[in-house]
N, C-alpha and C positions, 0 to 999 in steps of 0.2 A: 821476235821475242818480246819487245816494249808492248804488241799487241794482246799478247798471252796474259803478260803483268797487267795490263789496264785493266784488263778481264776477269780477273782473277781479286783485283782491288774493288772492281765491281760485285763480283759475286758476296765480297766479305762485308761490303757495305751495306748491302741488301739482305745479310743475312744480319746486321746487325741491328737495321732499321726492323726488320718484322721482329727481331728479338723483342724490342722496346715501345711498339706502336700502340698506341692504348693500353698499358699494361695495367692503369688503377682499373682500366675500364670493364674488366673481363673478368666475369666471372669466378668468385671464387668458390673451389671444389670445397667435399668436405673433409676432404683430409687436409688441405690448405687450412682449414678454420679452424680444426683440432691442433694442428701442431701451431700453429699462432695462438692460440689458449695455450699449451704447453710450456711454449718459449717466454711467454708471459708471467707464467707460473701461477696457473690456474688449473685448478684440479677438476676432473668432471664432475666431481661429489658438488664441489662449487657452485658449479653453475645450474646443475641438474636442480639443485636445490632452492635458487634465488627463482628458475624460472620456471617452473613446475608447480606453481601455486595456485592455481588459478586467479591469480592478482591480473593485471593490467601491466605490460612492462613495455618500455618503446624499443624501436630498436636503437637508437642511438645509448642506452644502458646496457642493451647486448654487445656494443661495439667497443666496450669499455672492456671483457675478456678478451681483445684482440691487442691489448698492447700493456706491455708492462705499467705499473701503478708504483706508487711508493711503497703499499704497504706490501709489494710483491718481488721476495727476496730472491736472491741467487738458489738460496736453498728451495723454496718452494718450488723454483724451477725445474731443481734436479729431483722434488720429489713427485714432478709429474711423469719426467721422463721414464724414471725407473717405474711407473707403472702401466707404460706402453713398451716393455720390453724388447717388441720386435721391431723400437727404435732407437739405433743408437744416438747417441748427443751428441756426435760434434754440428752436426749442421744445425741443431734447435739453439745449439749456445752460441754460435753465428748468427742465427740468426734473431737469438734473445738480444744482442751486442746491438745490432742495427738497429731493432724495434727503439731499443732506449736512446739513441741517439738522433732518431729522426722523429721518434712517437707518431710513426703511420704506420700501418699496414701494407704498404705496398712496401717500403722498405725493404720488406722479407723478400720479396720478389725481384729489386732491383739486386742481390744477393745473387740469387740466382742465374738473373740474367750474367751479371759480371764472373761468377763460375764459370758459365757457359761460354763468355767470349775467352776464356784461358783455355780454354779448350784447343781455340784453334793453334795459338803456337805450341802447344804441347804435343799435340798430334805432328806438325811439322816435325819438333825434334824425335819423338819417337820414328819418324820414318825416315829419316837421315842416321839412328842407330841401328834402323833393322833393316832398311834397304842402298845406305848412304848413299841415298840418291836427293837431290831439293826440290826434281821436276815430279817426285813422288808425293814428297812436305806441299809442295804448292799444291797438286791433285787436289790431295786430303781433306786441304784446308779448301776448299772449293767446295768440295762436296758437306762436309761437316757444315760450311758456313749455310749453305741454303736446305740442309737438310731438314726436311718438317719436322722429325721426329726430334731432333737437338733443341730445334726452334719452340716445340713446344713444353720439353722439359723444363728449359730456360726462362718459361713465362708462370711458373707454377713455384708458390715458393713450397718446394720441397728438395728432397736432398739428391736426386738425381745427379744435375749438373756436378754437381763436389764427387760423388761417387764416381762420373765418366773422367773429372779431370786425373782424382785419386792415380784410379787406374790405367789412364795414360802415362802418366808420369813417373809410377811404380815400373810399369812396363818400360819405360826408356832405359829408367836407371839398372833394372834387371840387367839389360842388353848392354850395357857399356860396364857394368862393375864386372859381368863373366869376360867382356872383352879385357878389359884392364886390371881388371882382380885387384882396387886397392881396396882396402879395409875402408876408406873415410865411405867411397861411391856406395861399397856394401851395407853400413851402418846409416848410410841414406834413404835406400833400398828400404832399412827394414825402418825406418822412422814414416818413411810415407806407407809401406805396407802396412802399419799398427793403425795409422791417422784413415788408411782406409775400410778397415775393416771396424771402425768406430763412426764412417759414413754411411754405411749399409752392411747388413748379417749377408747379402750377398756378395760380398766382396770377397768371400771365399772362393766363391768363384774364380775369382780372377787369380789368388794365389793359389788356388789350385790347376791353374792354366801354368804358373810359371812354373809352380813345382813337376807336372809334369814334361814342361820342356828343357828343365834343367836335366832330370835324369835321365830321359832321351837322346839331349843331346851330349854330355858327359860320360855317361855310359856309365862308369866306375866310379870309385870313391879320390876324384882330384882334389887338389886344394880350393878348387872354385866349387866342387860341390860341397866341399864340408865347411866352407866358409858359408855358404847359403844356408847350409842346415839347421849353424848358428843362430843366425841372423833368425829364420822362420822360426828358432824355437824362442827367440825374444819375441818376436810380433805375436806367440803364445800366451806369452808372458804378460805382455802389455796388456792384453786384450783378457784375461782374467777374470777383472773387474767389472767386468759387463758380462762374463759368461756364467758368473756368480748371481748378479742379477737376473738372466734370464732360468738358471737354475732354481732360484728360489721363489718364481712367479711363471711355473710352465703351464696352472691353471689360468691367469691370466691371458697368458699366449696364446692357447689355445682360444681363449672365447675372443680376442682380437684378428686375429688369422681366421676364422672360424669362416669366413664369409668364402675367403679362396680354395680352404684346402676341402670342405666339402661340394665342391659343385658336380654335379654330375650331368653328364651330355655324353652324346654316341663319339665315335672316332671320327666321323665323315666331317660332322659339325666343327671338331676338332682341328682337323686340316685344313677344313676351312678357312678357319683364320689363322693358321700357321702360313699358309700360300698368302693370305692379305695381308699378314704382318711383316713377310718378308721384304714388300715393298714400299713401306712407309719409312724407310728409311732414305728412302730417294723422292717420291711420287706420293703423296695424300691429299684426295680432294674429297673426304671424308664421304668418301663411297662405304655401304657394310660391304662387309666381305662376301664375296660368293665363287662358285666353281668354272662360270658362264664371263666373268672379266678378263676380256682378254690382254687388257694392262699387266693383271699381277703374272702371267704367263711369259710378257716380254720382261717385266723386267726380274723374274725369277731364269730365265734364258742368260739374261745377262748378269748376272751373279755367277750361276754355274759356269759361265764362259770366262770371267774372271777371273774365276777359282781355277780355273786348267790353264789359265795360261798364266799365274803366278805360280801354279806346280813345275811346270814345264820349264820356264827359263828363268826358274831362280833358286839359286841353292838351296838343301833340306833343312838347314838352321834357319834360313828366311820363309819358307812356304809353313816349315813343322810351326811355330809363334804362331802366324794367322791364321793357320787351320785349328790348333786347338781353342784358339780364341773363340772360334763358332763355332765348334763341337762343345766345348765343357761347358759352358754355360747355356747351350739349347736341350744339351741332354739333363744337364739338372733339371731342367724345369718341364720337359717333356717325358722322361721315366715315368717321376712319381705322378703326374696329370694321368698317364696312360693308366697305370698300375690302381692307386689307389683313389680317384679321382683327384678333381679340383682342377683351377681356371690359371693357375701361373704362367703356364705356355701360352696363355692365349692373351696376355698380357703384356703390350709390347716393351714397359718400362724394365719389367723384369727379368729381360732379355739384352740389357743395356750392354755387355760386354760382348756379346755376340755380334749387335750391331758394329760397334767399334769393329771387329774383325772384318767383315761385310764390308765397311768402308774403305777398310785398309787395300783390300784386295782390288777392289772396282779403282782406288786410286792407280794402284801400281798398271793396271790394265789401261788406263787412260793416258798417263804419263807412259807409259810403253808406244801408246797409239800417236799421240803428236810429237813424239821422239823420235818416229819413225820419216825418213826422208821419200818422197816419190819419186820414180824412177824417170833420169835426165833422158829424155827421149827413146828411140824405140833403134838402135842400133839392126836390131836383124830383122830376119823375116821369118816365117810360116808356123813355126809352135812354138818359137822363145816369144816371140810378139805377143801371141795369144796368154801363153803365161804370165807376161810382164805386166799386158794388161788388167786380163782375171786378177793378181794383185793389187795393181792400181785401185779396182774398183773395189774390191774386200776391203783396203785401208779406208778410202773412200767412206762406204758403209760405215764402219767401225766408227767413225770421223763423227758422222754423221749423228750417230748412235750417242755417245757421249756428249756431244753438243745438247743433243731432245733431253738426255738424262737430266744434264743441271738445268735447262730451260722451264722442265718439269717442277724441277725444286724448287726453282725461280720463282712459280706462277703457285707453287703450293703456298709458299712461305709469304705471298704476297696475298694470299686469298686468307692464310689465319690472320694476316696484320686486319683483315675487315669484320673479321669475328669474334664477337664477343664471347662465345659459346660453345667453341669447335665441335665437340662430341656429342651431336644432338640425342642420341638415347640416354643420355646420365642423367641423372637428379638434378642435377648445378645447374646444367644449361638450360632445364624445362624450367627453370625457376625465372629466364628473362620473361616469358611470354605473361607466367605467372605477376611477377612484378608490375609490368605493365598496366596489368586490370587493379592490382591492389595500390597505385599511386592514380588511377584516376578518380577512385572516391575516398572521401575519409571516415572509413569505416573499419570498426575494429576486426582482428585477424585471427579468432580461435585454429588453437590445433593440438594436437596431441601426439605430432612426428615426433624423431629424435630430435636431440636439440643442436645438432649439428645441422639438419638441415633451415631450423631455423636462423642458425648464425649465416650461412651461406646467404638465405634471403635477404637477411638484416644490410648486406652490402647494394643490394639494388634497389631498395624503397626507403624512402622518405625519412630522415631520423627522427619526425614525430611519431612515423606507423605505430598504434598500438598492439600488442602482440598479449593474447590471453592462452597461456601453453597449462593445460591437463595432465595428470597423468596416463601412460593409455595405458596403463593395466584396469581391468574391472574388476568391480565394482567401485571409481571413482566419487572421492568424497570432493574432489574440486567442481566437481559439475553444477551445484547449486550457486557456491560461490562462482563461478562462471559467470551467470545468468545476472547477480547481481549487480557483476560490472556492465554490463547492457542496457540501456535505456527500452522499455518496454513500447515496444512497437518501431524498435528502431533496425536494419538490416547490419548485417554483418557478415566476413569474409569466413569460411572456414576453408582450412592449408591442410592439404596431405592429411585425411581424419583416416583411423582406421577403423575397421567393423562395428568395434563397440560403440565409439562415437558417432558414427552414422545412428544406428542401434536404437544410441537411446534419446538423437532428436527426432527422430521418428516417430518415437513414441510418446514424446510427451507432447502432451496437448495444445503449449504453449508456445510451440518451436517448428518452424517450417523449414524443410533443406529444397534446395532445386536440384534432385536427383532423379536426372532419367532412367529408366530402365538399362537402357544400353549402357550408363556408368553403373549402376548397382553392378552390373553382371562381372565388371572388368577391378584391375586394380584400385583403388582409389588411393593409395601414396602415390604423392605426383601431380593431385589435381587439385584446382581449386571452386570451389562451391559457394554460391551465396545462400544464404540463411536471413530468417527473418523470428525476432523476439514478439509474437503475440502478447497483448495486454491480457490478462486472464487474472480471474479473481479467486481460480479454483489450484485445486493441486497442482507442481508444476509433471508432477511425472505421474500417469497411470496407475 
């Protein structure tokens, strides 16, 4: 037993070390950069404005929408939030609290991190109300602690981590107010269910997991379901105020959502990373997903096998909780994907209650498994032997199996603490490589990306970088002022340019890009180009 515990203190140490291991150091996303403008209280109109001039701006001025100012009120705060609708405030106002108290940036993230380590005792007690078991609490927290997908919420400041604690903890309190039915437990219940559905618009989810395991399991109209009913039609109530908000700005939503809910891809592509997302919850070594892995096959074998044998020897009030937990929240997000397109199933964060389920269950599987005693010698002979053994060895296996699982997480969790970048296809992380080139000369940085992706930059070069941002719609009237700021005959960086901007150095006379044929043909958001300002006495454009 002290073996298990050292082990287990190791796992939570190691999960707590990659939580925290270079965390200024690593790339920040762009939704990371938008909600630190946010929290800030900084409007996009704001910045869109200061940095769309075609003026010269360095980044260390960009760096200055990253944390709250004087002149940057409570209220300006809240009047960014309300125009990102399909985000709720409490974690921006968390994490606006932190920014003002430390005035850094990472701040927001060490937020996150400490969400994410509540996580682990909250899991514990949740699975001491739903399995009253410790050797289940301990599992949990084993796996939670080195799981990459936790590990990497928890480095990102956004609102994840607070969403997974929300809903553990709502879920506890569900499980002991129907066991003990008092009003205070119940009025708890619906205080954290309000506080979570104000962490994420998916955290319906989650109260829609409990609502249906209450009338499941209830059957009728008891006094514990019409005290729940209460309770659910206050967490309505609370939550109003935001549903007003997102009423009055559904054009808005729309064009912020816009990017997930129109994607369109076949069904094959689809399952594809539904089978690779399933096991990033245990195993990530930031493989793409594919049908030919035969990782995500083992440890989707072992999911399935934990799910049958938490059906099997654990009563319907404890299997019916974890089974809905990975049903309602995989089928929300994989219906309307199926139906009317878009990318939300294929999106592991937003599947975050699911996982929790997943975890729940591989725990109780594991704690079943070193629960389990080996058989004190071989007393008979001819087919009880062979039986005794063939079990022997199945526990054995099983043993085995669980040990590889957290070994995996182990070496996952250990290989993000060395990356700065994990997700090498996203914007964020193609920006190290990018950086690199644009801090060995000092040379100015035209572009005409969004200006998110320029803030993201602004974290990994130089805080003198100068930075000349356009606008990229055409027929731009910053393009001569551009040129201005450029000493004539002198080279410069261009970041992520799109068509037009290609377009019209091309064309003018004055202006040389170093673009191959093989880049013209392909994206160019993403890349970076050098350029060069010709001396010229003539027109600058054709």
């Amino acid at each position: 037993m002290k073996i298990k515990r050292l082990l287990i203190i190791g796992l939570i140490l190691v999960g707590i070390y990659a939580r925290c291991a270079n965390l200024s150091e690593k790339v920040y996303s762009v939704d990371e950069v938008r909600g630190l403008m946010r929290a800030s209280g900084y409007a996009e109109s704001a910045l869109v404005e200061t940095l769309y001039t075609g003026e010269i701006i360095t980044a260390s001025r960009l760096q200055q929408y990253q944390t709250p100012s004087v002149e940057s009120s409570l209220g300006d705060a809240l009047g960014a939030f309300t125009n990102n609708p399909e985000h709720p405030p409490l974690y921006y106002l968390l994490m606006r609290f932190c920014l003002q108290l430390f005035q850094v940036p990472v701040a927001a993230r060490w937020l996150a991190v400490g969400l994410g380590l509540l996580v682990l005792p909250a899991i514990y007690w949740l699975c001491l109300e739903l399995f009253g078991s410790a050797a289940v609490g301990w599992s949990a927290i084993a796996i939670v602690a080195v799981s990459p997908f936790h590990v990497l919420i928890a480095q990102e400041a956004r609102q994840y981590t607070l969403w997974a604690l929300l809903a553990v903890i709502s879920s506890a309190l569900l499980l002991r107010s129907l066991r003990q039915n008092r009003w205070g437990q119940w009025l708890a219940y619906g205080a954290v269910g309000a506080l979570g559905m104000y962490s994420h618009l998916f955290f319906l989810w989650v109260l829609l997991t409990h609502g249906l395991y209450v009338l499941l399991v209830e059957h009728r109209l008891t006094q514990r379901f019409l005290r729940y009913l209460t309770v659910s039609v206050g967490i309505g109530i609370a939550f109003l105020p935001w549903v007003w908000v997102v009423a009055t700005r559904l054009s808005r939503l729309e064009e912020t959502t816009r990017w997930a809910s129109s994607y369109q891809t076949n069904l094959l592509s689809r399952a594809e990373s539904w089978l690779h997302n399933l096991g990033i919850g245990f195993v990530d070594f930031d493989w793409p997903g594919s049908f030919i892995d035969p990782l995500s096959y083992l440890l989707l074998a072992g999911v399935a096998y934990s799910t049958y044998q938490l059906c099997r020897h654990t009563p319907r009030r404890v299997w019916l909780f974890v089974v809905l937990m990975m049903a309602v929240s995989s089928l929300a997000q994989v219906v309307p994907d199926v139906l009317n397109g878009g990318r939300r199933s294929m999106l592991p964060r937003y599947s975050l209650t699911a996982y929790l389920g997943i975890e729940l269950a591989v725990a109780y599987a594991i704690a079943q498994v070193f629960g389990s005693r080996k058989s004190e010698g071989y007393r008979f002979t001819g087919s009880a032997i062979r039986v005794r053994k063939s079990y022997t060895d199945w526990l054995l296996l099983r043993k085995a199996s669980a040990i590889l699982l957290l070994l995996g997480g182990v070496l996952s969790s250990l290989l993000i603490t060395q990356s700065l970048g994990w997700r090498k296809g996203v914007a964020a992380a193609a920006n190290l490589d990018i950086a690199t080139q644009i801090n060995q000369v000092d040379q100015v940085v035209v572009t005409d990306v969004k200006y998110f992706y320029v803030l993201s930059l602004s974290y990994l070069v130089s805080p003198d970088t100068r930075f000349i941002a356009i606008n990229h719609e055409p027929p731009s009237s910053n393009y001569a002022t551009m040129l201005n700021q450029i000493e004539p005959g002198g080279s410069f960086f261009v970041y992520s340019p799109s068509e037009a901007l290609v377009e019209f150095m091309q064309t003018a006379e004055n202006l040389k890009i170093d673009l191959t044929a093989d880049q013209a043909n392909t994206n160019l958001r993403g890349q970076l180009f050098r350029a060069q300002y010709l001396p010229s006495t003539s027109s600058l454009v054709r």
